[in-house]
C-alpha positions in Angstrom: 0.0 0.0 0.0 1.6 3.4 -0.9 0.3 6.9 -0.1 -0.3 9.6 -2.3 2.8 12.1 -2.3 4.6 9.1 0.1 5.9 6.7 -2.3 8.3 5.1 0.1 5.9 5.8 2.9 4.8 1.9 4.5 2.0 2.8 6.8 0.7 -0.9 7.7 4.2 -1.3 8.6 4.1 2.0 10.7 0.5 1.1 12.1 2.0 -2.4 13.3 5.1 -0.9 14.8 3.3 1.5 17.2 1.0 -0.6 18.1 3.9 -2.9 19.2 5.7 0.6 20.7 2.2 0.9 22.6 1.8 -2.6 23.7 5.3 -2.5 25.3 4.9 0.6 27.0 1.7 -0.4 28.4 3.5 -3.8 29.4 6.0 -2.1 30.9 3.9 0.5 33.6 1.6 -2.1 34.1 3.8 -4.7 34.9 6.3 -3.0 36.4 4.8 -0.1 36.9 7.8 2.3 34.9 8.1 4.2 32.2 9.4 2.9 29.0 11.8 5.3 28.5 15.0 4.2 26.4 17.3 7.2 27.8 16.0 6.4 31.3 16.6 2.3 30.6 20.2 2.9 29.0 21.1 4.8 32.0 20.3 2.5 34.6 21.7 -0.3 32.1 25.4 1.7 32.0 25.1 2.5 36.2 24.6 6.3 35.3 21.4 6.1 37.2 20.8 4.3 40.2 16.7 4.6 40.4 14.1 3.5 37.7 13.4 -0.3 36.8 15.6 -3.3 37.9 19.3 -3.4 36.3 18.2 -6.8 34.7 15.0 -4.9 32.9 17.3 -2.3 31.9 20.3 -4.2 30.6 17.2 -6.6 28.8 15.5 -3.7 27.2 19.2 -2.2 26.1 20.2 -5.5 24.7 16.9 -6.5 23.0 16.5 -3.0 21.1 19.9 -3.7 19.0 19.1 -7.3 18.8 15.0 -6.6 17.9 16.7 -4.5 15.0 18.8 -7.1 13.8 16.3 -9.8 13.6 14.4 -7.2 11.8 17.4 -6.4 9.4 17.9 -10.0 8.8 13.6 -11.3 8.1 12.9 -8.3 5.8 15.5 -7.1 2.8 13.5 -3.6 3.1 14.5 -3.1 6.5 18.4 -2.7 5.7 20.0 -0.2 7.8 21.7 3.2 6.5 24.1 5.8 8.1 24.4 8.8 5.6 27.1 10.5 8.3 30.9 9.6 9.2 31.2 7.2 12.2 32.6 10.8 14.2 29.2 12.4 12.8 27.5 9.5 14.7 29.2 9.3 17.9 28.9 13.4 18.1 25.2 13.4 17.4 24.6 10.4 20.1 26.7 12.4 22.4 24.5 15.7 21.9 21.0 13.7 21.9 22.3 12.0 25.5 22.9 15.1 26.5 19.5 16.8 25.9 18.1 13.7 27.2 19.7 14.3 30.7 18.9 17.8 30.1 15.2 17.5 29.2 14.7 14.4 31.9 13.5 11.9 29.6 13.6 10.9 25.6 11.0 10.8 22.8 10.1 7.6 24.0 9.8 8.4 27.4 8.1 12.1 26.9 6.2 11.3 23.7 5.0 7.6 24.1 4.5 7.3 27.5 4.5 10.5 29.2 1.4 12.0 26.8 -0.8 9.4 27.0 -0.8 9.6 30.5 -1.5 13.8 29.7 1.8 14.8 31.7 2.0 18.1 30.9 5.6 18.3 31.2 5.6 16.2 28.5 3.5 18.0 26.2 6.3 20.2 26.5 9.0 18.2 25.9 7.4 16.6 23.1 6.6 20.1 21.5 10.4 21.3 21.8 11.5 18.2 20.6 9.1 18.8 17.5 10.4 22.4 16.6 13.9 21.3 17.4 13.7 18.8 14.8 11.6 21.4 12.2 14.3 23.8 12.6 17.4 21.7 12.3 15.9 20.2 9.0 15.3 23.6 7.7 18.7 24.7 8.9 20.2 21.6 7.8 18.9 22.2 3.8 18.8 26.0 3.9 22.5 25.5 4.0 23.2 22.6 1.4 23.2 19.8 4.1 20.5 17.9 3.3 18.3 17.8 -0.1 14.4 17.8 -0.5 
């Protein structure tokens, strides 16, 4: 199925993946009754944070989301991963997105999954700055020959 103006768009693939983002996050709080927060899970996996789910949660959900993708990469030929920056390009932009998550208390996974459908307002507002963040660095990024489109 393709959508008009999307020709690369895969929306039954989209609709299955969040419901699978959804059914994990709801998993998780009730279960365990925490968030599902991947910034908030790869710190207590590394021992940069001491409080949020078990260490053996943690270092499962940090190991399964590398592993999830590979078992992906290897079932479907579409799902082959790309990297359009240098390895340093990588490493600085990981660096800079760990920082804002320590900075903003919580990732897009956290803050836009979890924390607005639970109404958090202080998610709304992460999730809103995350959104014109990423607006403005596109625009920035083509107004000055980085990216095309």
């Amino acid at each position: 199925m393709t959508l008009p103006g999307f020709p690369d768009a895969m929306p039954v693939a989209g609709l299955a993946g969040g419901l699978l983002i959804g059914l994990a996050a709801v998993i998780m709080l009730l279960g365990l009754g925490r968030i599902a927060g991947a910034s908030g899970m790869l710190a207590r996996a590394s021992g940069i944070a001491n409080m949020g789910a078990p260490r053996a949660v943690a270092l499962a959900f940090a190991f399964g989301l590398p592993l999830g993708a590979l078992l992906v990469t290897l079932v479907s030929s579409e799902a082959a991963p790309r990297f359009t920056g240098s390895i340093p390009q990588l490493v600085i932009a990981g660096l800079l997105v760990g920082f804002g998550t320590r900075l903003g208390s919580g990732c897009t996974s956290g803050h836009g999954v979890c924390g607005l459908s639970r109404l958090s307002r202080r998610s709304m507002v992460a999730t809103l700055t995350f959104m014109a963040s990423g607006f403005a660095t596109v625009g920035l990024m083509r107004a000055f020959g980085f990216i095309n489109g």
